[in-house]
C-alpha positions in Angstrom: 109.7 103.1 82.8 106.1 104.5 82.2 103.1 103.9 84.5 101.4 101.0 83.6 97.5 100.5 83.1 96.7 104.6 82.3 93.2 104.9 81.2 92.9 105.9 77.6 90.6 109.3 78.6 93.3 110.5 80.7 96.1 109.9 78.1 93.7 111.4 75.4 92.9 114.3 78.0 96.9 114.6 78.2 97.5 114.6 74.6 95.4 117.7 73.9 96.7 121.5 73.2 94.0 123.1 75.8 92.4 121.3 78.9 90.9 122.4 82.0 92.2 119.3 84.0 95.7 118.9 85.1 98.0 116.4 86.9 98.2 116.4 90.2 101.2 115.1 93.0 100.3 114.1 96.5 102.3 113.1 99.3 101.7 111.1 102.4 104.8 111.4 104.8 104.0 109.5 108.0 105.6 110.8 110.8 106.4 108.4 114.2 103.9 110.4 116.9 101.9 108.6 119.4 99.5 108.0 117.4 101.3 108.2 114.1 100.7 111.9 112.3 100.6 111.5 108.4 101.4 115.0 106.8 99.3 115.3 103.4 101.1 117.5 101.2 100.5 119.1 97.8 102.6 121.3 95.6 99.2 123.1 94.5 98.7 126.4 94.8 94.8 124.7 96.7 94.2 122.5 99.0 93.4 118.9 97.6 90.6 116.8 98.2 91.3 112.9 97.6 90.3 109.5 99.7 88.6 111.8 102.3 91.4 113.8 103.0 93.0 117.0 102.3 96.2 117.6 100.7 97.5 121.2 102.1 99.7 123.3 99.4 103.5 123.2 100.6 106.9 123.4 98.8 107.4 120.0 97.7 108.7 117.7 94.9 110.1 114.8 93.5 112.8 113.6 91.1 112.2 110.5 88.8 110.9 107.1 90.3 113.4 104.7 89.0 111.6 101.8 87.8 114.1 99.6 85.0 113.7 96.3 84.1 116.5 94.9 85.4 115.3 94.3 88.8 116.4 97.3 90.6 114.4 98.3 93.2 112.4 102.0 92.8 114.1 104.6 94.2 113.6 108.5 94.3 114.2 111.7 96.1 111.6 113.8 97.4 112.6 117.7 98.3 110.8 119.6 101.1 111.5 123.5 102.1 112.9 124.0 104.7 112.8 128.0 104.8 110.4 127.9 107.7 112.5 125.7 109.7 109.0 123.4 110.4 110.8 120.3 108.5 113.8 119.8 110.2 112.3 120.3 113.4 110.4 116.8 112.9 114.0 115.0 111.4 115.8 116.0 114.9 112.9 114.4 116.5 112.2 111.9 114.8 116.0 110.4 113.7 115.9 111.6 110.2 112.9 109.9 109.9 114.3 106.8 108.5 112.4 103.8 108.1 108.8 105.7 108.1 106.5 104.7 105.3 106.2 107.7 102.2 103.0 107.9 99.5 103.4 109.8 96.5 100.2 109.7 94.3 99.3 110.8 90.8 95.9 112.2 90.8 93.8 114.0 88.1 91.5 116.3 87.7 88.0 115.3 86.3 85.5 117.6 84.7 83.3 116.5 87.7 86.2 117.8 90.4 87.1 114.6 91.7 90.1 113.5 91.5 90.9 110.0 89.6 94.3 107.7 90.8 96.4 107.3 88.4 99.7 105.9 90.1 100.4 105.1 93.3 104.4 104.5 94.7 104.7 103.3 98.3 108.6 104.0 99.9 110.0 104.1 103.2 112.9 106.4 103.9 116.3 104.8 104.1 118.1 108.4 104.1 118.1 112.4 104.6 119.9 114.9 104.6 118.9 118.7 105.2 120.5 122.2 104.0 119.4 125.8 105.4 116.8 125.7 101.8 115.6 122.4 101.7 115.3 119.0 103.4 116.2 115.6 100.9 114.4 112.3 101.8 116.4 109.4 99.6 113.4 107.1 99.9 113.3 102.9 98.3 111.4 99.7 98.3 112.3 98.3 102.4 115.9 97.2 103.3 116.4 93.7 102.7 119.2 93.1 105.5 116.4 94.3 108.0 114.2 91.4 107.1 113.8 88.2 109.2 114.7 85.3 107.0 112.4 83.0 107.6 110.2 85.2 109.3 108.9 82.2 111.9 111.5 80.5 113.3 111.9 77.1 114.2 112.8 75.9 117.6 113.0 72.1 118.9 111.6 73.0 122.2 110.4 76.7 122.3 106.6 77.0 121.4 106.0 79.7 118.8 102.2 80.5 119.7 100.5 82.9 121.3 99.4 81.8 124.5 95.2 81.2 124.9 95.5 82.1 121.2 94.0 80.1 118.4 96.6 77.9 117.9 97.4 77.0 121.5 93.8 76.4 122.1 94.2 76.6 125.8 90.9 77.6 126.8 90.4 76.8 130.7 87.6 79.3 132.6 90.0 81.6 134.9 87.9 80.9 138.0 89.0 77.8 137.8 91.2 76.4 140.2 93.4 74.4 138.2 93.8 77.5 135.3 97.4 78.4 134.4 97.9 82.2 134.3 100.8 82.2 131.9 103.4 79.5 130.0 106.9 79.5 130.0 106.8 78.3 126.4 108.6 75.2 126.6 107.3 71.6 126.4 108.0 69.8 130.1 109.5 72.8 131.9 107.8 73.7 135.0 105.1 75.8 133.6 105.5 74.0 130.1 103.1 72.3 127.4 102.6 69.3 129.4 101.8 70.7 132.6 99.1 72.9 130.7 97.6 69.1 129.7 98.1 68.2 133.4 95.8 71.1 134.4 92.9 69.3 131.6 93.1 65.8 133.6 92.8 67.9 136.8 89.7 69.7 135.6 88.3 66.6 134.4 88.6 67.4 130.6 90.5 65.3 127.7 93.6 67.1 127.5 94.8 69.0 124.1 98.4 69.4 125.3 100.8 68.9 124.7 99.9 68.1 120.9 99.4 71.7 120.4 102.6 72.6 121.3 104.3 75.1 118.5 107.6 73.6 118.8 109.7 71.1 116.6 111.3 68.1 118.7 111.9 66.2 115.7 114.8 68.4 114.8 117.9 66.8 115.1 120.4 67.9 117.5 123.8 68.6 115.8 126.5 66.3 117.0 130.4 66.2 117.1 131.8 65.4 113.8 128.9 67.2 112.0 126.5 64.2 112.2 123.1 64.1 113.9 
């Protein structure tokens, strides 16, 4: 399927027999350091400026980003040498790299030598492989069977906030004597919700717990038989 939304200079600029711009690939491969290292690569013969960074020249390349409209998900390979040895290096490090996030960009040229965004394709690696030449990164849209479904939980008597966040709102000074350095979540446990409102009374306050606790006692408890 073809990129969408291509401005109509650039598709007149490729259209013509002779022009001093070109097409340009980028790559952003992130790679799981502490802090995270993103490798900015370029399969021109130059160094590439775009977004504020540079794209350094390096064997690289990509097959065709599978795009149908039957729902698939985009998938593609991207190929990195591997005659200096530099690339698999960072996949025995790193565990093959799976999971980390990959950019590819399609840039051009202007007349004015910056470079305009054309498309942009954002994967994460879910394989790759490596031979003595080259280094194969299967990369795709993220793995569905890794995703939390719902993503926030519901418990009957777990609380799902943050303590002293926003939404637990406890907000007693620390010098106080009757602050609570930490909460076992739960909503009459020994260091629970209501013990939290306890430590409001004591102060001399109007309590907010525990009506801000996160959990969900309404939910019915199954019972034998398969009733509630």
């Amino acid at each position: 399927m073809p990129l969408p939304n291509i401005p109509t200079t650039l598709l007149q600029e490729k259209n013509q027999l002779a022009t001093t711009g070109q097409f340009i690939w980028l790559y952003d491969i992130q790679v799981p350091t502490t802090p995270p290292t993103t490798y900015r690569l370029t399969r021109q013969l130059e160094s590439v400026e775009f977004e504020g960074y540079t794209y350094v020249p390096f064997p690289i390349s990509h097959g065709e980003i599978i795009r149908d409209q039957d729902g698939d998900l985009p998938s593609v390979t991207v190929t990195v040498s591997n005659m200096s040895r530099e690339v698999i290096s960072t996949l025995e490090s790193y565990a093959g790299l799976i999971g980390q996030p990959v950019r590819i960009i399609l840039s051009h040229s202007l007349l004015s030598g910056e470079n305009q965004m054309i498309g942009d394709e954002r994967f994460e690696v879910l394989s790759s492989t490596a031979t003595a030449d080259a280094v194969a990164l299967s990369l795709g849209s993220s793995n569905l069977f890794d995703s939390m479904i719902p993503k926030a939980r519901m418990a009957r008597f777990h609380c799902r906030h943050q303590y002293r966040g926003q939404e637990c709102g406890y907000a007693l000074p620390p010098a106080s004597a009757n602050f609570l350095i930490g909460c076992d979540k739960t909503l009459d446990g020994l260091n629970g919700c209501n013990i939290h409102g306890a430590s409001y009374t004591a102060e001399g306050l109007t309590p907010i717990h525990p009506d801000r606790f996160g959990g969900f006692p309404g939910i019915p408890t199954p019972q034998t038989g398969g009733g509630i």
